[in-house]
DSSP file (Angstrom, degrees, kcal/mol; ACC not computed):
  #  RESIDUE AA STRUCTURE BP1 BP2  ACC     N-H-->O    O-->H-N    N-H-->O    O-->H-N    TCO  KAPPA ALPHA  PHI   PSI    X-CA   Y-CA   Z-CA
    1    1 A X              0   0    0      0, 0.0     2,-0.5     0, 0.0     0, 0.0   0.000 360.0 360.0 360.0 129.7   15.8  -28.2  -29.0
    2    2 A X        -     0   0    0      0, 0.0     2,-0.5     0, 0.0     3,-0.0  -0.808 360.0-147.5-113.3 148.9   16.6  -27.7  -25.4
    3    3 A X        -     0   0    0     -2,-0.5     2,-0.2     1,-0.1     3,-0.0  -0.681  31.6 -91.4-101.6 161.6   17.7  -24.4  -24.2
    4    4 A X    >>  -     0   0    0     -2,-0.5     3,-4.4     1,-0.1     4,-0.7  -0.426  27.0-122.1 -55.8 124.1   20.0  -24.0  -21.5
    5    5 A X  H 3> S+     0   0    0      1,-0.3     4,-3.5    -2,-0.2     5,-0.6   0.932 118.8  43.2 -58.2 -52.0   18.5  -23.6  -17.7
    6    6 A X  H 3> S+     0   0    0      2,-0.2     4,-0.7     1,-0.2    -1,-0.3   0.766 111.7  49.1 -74.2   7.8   20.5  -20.0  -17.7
    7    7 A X  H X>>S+     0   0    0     -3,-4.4     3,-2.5     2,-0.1     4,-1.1   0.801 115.2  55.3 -88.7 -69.3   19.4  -18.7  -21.5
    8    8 A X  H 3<5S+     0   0    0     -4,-0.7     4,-0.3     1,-0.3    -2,-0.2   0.682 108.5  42.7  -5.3 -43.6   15.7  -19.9  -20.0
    9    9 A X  H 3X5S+     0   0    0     -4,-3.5     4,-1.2    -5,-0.4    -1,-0.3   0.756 109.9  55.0-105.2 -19.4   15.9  -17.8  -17.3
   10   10 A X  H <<5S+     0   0    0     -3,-2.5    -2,-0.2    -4,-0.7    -1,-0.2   0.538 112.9  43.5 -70.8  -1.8   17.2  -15.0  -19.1
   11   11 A X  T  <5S+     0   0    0     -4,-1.1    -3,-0.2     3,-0.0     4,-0.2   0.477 126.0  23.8-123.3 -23.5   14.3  -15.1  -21.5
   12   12 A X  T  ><S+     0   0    0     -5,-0.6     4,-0.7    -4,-0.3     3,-0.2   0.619 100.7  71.1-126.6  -2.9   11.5  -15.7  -19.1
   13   13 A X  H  X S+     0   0    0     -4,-1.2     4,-1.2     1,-0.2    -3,-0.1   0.597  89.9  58.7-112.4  17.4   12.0  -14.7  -16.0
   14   14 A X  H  > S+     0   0    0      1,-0.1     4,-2.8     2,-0.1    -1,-0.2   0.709 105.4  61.7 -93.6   7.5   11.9  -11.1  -16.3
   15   15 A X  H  > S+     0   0    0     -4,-0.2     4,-1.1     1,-0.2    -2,-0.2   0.705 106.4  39.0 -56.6 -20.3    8.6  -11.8  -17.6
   16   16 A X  H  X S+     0   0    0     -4,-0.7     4,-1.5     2,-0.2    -1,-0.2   0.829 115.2  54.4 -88.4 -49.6    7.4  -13.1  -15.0
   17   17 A X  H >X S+     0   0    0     -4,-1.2     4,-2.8     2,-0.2     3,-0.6   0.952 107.3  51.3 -45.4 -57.2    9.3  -10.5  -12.7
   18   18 A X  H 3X S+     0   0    0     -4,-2.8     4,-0.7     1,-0.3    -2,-0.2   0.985 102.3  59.0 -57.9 -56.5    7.8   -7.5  -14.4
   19   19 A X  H 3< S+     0   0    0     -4,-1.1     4,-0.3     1,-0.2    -1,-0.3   0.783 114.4  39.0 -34.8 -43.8    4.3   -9.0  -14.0
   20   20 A X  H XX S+     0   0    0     -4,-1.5     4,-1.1    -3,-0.6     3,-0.8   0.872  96.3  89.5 -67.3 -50.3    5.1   -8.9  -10.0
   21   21 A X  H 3X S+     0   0    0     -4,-2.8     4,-2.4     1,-0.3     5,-0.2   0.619  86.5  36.2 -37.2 -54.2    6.8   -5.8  -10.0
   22   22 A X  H 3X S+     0   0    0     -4,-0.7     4,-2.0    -3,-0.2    -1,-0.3   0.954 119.1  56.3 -78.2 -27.2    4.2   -2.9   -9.5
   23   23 A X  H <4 S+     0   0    0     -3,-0.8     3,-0.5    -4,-0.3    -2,-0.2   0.934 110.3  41.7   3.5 -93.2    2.4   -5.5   -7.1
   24   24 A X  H >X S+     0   0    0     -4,-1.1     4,-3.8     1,-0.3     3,-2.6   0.937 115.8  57.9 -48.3 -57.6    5.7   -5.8   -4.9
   25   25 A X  H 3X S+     0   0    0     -4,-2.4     4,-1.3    -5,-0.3    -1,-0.3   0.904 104.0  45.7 -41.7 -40.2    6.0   -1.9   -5.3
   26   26 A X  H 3< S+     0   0    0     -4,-2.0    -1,-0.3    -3,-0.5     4,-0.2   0.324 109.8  51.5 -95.4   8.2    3.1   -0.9   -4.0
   27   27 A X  H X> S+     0   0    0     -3,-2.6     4,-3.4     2,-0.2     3,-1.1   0.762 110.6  55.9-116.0 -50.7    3.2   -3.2   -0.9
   28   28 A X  H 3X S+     0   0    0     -4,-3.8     4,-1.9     1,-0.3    -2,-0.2   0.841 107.3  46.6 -35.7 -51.2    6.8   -1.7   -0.4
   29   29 A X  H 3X S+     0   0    0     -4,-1.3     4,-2.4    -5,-0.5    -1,-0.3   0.781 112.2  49.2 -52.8 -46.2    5.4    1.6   -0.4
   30   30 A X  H <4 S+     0   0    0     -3,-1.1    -2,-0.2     2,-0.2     5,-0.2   0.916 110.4  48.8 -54.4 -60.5    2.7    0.5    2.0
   31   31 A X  H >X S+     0   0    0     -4,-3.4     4,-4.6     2,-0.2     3,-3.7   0.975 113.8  53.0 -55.4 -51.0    5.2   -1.3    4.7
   32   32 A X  H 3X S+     0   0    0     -4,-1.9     4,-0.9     1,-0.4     5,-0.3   0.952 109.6  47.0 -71.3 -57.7    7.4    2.0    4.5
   33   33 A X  H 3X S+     0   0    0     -4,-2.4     4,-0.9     1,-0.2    -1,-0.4   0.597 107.9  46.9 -71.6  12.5    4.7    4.3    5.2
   34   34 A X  H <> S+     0   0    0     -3,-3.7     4,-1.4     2,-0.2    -1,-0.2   0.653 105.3  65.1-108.7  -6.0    3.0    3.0    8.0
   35   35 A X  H  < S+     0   0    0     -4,-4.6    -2,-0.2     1,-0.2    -3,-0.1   0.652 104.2  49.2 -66.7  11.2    6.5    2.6    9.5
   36   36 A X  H  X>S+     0   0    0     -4,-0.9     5,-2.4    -5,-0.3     4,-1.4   0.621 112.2  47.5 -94.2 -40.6    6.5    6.2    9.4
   37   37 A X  H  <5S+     0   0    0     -4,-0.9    -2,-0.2    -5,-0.3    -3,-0.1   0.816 109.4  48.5 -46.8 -30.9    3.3    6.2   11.0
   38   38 A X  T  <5S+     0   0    0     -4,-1.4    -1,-0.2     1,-0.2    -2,-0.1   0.873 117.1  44.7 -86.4 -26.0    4.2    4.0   13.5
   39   39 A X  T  45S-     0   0    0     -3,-0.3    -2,-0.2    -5,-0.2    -1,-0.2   0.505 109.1-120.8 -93.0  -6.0    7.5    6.3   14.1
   40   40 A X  T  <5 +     0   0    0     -4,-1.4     2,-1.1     1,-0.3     3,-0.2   0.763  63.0 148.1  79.7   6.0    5.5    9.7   13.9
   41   41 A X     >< +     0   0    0     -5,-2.4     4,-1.6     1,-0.2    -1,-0.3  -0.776  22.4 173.6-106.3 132.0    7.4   10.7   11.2
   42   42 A X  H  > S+     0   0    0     -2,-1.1     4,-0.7     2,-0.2     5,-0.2   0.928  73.6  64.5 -91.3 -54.6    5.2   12.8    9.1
   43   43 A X  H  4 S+     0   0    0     -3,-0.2    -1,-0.1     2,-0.1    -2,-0.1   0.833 107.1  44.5  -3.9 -84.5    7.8   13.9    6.5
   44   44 A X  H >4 S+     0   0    0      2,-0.2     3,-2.9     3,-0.1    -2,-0.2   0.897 115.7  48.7 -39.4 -88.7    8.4    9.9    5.1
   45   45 A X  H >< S+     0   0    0     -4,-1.6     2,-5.3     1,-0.3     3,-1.9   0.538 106.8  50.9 -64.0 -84.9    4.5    9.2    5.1
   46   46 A X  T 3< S+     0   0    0     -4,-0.7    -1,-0.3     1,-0.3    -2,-0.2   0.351 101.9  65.7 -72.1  13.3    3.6   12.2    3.2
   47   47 A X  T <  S+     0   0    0     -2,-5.3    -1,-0.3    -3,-2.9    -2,-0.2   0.797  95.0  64.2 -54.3 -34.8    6.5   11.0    0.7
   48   48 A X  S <  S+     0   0    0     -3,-1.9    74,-1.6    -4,-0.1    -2,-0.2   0.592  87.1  95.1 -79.4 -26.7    4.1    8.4    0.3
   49   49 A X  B     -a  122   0A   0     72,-0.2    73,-0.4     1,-0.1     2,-0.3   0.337  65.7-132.2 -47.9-178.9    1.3   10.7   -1.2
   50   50 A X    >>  -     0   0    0     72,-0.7     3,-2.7    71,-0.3     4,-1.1  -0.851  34.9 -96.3-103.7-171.8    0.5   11.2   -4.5
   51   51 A X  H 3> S+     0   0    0      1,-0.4     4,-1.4    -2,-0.3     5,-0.1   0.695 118.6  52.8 -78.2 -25.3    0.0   14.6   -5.8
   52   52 A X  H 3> S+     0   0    0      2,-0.2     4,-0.6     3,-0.1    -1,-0.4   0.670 113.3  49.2 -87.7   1.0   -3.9   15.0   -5.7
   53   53 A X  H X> S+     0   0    0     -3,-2.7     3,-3.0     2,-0.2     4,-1.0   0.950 113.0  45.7 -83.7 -67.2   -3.8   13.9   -1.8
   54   54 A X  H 3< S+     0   0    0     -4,-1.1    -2,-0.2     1,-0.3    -3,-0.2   0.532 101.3  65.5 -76.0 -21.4   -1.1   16.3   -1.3
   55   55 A X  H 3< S+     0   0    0     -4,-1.4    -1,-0.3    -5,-0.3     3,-0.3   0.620 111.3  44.4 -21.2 -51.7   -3.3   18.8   -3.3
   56   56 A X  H << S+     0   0    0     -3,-3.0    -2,-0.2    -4,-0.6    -1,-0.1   0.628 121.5  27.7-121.2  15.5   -5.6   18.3   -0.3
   57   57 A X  S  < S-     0   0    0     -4,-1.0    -1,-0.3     5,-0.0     6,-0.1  -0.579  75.1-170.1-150.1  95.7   -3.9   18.4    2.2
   58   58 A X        +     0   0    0     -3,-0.3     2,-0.2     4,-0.1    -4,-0.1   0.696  69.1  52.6 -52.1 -38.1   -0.7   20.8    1.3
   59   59 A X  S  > S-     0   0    0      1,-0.1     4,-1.3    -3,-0.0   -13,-0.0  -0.500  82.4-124.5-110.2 169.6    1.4   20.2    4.5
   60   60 A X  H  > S+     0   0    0      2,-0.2     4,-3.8    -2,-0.2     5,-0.5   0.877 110.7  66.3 -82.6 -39.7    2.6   16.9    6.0
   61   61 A X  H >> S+     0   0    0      2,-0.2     4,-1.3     3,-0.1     3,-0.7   0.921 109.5  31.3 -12.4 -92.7    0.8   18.5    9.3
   62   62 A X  H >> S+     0   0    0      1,-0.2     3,-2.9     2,-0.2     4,-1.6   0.971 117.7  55.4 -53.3 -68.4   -2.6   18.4    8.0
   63   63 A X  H 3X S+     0   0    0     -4,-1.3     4,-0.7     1,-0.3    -1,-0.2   0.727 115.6  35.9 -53.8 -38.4   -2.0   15.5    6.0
   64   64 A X  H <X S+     0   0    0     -4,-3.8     4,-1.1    -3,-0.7    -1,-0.3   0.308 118.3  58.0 -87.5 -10.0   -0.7   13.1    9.3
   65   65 A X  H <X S+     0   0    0     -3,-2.9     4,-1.2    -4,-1.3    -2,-0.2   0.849 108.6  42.3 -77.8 -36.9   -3.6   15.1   11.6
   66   66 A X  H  X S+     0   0    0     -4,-1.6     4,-2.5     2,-0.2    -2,-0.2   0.758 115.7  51.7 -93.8 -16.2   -6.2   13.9    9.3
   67   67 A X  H >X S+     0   0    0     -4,-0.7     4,-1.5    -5,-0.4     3,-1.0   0.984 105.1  50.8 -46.6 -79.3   -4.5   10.5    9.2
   68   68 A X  H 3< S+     0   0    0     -4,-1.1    -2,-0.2     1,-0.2    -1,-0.2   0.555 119.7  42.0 -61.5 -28.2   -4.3   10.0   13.0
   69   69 A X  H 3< S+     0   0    0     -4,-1.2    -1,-0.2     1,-0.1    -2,-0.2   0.870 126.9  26.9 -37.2 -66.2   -8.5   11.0   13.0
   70   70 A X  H << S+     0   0    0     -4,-2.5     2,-0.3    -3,-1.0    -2,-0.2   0.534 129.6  28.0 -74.4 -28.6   -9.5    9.2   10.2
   71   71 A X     <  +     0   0    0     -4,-1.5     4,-0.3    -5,-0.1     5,-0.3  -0.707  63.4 152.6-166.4  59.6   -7.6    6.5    9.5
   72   72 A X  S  > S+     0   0    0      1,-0.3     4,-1.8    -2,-0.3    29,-0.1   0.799  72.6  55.3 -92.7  -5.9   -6.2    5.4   13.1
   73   73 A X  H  > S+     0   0    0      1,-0.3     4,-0.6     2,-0.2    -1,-0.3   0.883 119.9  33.9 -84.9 -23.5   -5.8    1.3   12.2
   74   74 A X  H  4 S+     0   0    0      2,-0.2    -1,-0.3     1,-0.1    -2,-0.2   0.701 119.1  49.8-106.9   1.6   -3.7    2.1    9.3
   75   75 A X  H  4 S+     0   0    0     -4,-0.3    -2,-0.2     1,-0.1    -3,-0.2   0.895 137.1   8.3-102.8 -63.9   -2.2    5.3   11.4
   76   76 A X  H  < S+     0   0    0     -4,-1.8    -2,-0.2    -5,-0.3    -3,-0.1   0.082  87.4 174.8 -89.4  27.7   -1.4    2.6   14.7
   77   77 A X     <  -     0   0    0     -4,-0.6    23,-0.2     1,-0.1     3,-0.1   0.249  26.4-153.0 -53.0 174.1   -2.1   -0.7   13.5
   78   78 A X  S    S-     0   0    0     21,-2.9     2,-0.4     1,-0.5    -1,-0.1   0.886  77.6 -15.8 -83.7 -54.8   -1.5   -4.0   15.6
   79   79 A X        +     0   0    0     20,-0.1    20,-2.1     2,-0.0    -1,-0.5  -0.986  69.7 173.1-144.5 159.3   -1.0   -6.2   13.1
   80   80 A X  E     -B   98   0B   0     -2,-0.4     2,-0.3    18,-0.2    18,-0.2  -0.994   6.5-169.7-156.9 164.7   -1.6   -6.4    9.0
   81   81 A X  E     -B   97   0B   0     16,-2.3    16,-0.8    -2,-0.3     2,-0.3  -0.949  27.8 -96.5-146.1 168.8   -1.1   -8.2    6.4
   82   82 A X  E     +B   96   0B   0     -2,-0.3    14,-0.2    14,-0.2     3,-0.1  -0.637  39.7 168.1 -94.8 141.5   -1.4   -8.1    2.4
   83   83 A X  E     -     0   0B   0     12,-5.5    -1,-0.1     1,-0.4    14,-0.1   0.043  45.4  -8.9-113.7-119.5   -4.2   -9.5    1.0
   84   84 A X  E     -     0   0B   0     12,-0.1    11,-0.8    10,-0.1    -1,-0.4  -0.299  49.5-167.6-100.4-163.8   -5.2   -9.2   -2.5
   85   85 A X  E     -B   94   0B   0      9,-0.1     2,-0.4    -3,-0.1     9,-0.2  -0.924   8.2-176.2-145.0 168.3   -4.0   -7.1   -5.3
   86   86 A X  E     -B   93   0B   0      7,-1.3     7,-2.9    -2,-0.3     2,-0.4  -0.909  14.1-156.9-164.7 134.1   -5.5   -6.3   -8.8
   87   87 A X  E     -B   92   0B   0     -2,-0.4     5,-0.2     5,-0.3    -2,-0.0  -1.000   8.2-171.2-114.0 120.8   -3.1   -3.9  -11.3
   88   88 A X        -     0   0    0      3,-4.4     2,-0.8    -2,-0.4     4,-0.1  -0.226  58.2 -64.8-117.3  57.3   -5.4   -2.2  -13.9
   89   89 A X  S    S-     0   0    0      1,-0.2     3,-0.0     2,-0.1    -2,-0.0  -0.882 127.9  -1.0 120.4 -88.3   -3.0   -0.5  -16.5
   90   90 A X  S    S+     0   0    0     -2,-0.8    24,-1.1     1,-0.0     2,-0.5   0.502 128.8  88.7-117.9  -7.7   -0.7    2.7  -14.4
   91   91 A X  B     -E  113   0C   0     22,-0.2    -3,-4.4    29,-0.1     2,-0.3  -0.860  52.2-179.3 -67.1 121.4   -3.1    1.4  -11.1
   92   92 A X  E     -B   87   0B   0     20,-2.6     2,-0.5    -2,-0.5    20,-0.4  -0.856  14.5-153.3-110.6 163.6   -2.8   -1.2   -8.3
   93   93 A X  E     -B   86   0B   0     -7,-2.9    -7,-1.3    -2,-0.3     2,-0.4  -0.931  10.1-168.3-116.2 128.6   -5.3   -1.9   -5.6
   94   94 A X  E     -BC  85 110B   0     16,-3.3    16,-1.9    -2,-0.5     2,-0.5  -0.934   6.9-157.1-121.4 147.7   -3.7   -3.4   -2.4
   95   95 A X  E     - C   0 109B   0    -11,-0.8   -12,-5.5    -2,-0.4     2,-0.2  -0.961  17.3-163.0-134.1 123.7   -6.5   -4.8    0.2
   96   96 A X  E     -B   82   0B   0     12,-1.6     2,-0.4    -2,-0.5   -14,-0.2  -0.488  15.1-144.4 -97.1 179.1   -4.9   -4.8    3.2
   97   97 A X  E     -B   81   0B   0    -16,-0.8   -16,-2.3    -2,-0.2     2,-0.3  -0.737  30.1-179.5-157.6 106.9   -6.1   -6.7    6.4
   98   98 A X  E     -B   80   0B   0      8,-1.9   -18,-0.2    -2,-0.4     2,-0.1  -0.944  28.3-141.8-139.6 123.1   -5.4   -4.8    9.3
   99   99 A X        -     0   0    0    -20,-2.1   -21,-2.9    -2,-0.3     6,-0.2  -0.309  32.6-141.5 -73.3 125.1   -5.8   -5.1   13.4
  100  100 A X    >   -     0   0    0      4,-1.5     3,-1.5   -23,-0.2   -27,-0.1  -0.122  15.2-110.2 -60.8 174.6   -6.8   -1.8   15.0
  101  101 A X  T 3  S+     0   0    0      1,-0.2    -1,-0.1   -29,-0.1   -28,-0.1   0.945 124.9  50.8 -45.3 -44.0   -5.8   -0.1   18.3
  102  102 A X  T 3  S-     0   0    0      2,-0.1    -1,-0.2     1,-0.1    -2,-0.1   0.423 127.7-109.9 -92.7  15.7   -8.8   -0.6   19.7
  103  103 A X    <   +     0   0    0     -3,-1.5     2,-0.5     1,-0.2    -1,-0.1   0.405  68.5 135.3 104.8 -25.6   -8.3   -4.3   18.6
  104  104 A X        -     0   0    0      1,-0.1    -4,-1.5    -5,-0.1    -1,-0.2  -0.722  59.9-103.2-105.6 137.4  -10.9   -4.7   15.7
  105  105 A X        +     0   0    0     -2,-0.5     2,-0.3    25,-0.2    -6,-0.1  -0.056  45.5 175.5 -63.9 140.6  -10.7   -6.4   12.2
  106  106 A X        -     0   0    0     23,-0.2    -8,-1.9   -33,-0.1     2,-0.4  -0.877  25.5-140.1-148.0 152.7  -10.4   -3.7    9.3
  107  107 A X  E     - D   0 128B   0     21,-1.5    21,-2.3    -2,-0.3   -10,-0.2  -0.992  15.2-155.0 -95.1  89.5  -10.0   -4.0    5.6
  108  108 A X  E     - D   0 127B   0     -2,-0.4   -12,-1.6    19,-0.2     2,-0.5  -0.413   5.6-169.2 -62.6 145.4   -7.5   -1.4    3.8
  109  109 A X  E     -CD  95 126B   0     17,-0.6    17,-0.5   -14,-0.2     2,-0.3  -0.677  12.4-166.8-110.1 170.4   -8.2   -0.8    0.5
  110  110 A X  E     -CD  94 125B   0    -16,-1.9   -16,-3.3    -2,-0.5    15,-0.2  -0.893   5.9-154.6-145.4 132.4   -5.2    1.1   -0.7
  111  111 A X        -     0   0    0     13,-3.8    13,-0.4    -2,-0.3   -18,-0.2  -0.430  15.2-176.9 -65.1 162.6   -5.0    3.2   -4.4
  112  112 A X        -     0   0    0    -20,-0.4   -20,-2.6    10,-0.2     2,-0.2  -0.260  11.9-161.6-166.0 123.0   -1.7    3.9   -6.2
  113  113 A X  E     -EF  91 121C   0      8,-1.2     8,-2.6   -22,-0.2     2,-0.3  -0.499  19.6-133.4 -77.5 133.0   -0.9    5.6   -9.0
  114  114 A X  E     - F   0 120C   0    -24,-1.1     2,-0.4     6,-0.2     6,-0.2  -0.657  36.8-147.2 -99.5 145.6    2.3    5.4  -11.1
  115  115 A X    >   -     0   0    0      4,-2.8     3,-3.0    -2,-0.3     4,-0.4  -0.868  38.5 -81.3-124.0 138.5    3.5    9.3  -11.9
  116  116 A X  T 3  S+     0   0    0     -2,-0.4    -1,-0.1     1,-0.3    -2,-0.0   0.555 129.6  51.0  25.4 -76.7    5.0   10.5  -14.5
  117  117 A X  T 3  S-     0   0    0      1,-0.1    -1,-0.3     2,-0.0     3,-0.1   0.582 117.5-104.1 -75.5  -2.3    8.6    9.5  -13.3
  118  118 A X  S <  S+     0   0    0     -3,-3.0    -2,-0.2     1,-0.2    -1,-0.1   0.572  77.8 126.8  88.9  -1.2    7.3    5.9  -12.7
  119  119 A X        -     0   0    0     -4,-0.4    -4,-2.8    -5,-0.1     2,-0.5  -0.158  57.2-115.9 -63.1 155.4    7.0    5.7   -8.9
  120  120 A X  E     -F  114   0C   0     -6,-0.2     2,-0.6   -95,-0.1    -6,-0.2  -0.919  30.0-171.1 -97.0 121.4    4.2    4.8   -7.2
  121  121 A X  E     -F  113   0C   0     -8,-2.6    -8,-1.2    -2,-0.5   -71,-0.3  -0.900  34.6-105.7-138.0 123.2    1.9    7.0   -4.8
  122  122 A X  B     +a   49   0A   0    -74,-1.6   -72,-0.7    -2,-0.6   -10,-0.2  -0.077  34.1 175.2 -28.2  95.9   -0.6    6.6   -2.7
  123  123 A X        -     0   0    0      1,-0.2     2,-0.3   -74,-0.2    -1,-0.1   0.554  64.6 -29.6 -91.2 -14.4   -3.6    8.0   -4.4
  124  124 A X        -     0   0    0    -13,-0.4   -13,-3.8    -3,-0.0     2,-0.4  -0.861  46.6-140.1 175.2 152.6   -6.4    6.9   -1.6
  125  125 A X  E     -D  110   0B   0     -2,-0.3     2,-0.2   -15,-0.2   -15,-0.2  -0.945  15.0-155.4-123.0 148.0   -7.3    4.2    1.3
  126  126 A X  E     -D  109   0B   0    -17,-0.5   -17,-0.6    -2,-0.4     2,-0.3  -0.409  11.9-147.2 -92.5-178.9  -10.8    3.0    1.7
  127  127 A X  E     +D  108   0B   0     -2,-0.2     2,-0.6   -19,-0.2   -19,-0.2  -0.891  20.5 173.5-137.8 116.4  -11.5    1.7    4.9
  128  128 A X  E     -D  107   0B   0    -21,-2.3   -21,-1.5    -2,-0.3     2,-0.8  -0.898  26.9-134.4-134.5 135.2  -14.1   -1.3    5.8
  129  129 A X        -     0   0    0     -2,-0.6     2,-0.5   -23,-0.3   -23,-0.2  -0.533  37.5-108.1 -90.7 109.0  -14.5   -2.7    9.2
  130  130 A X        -     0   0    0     -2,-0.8   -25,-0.2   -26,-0.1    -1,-0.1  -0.409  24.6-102.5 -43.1 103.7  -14.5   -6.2    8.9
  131  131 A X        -     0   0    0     -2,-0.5     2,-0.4     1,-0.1   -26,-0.1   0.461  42.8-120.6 -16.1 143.6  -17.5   -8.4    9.3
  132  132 A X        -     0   0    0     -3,-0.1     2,-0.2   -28,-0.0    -1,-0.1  -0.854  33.8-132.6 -91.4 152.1  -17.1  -10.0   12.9
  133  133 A X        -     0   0    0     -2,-0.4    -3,-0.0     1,-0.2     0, 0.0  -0.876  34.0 -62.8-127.2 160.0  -16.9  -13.7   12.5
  134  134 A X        -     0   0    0     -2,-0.2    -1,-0.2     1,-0.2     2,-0.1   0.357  50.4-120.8 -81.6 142.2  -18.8  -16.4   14.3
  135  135 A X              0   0    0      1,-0.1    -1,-0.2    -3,-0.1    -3,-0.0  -0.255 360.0 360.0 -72.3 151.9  -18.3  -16.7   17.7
  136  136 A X              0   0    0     -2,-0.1    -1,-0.1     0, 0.0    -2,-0.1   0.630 360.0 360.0-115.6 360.0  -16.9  -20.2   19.2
């Protein structure tokens, strides 16, 4: 029995969709805050939070002070890109791969946790400065 291309695609490709979905979510989420970083608007990124970040740091102030300190490739970057992504139940892990200001290789890890309403929020970045690789 052959099924029809559009019953087919009605029957399998929102599996396939859903499987991408928090993936794609969480990368969305990513791009959109650090183009609030990148615009200085502190408001947007600390949309981005989720609720135990914003737990420690209450205001968008503190929360975009401790950014711009801490966390200045992901706060300015040059360039990034997505690397890989691991979903483990209501959590994805994004590794980012991201140029600093000052020019130097960095590795984003990024949390995010799906709440309650079913969004996603930044629950934490790691940060690891990339290995320098062999000169030519």
């Amino acid at each position: 029995m052959r099924l029809p291309v559009a019953m087919f695609l009605c029957i399998f490709l929102p599996l396939f969709a859903h499987a991408e979905e928090p993936v794609d979510t969480a990368q969305g989420i990513i791009q959109n805050q650090i183009a609030a970083f990148l615009n200085d608007d502190a408001k947007t990124a600390y949309s981005f939070a989720s609720p135990t970040i914003r737990g420690k740091f209450p205001n968008e102030t503190a929360f975009f002070d401790m950014v711009k300190k801490g966390y200045a490739p992901v706060y300015r970057p040059g360039n990034f890109a997505f690397g890989r992504s691991k979903v483990d139940g209501d959590m994805v892990v994004q590794e980012v791969l991201i140029s600093g200001p000052d020019g130097k290789d960095w590795t984003a890890l990024y949390q995010l946790l799906k709440q309650p309403d079913g969004s996603y929020k930044i629950n934490g970045v790691h940060m690891v400065h990339a290995a320098p690789g062999p000169e030519i």
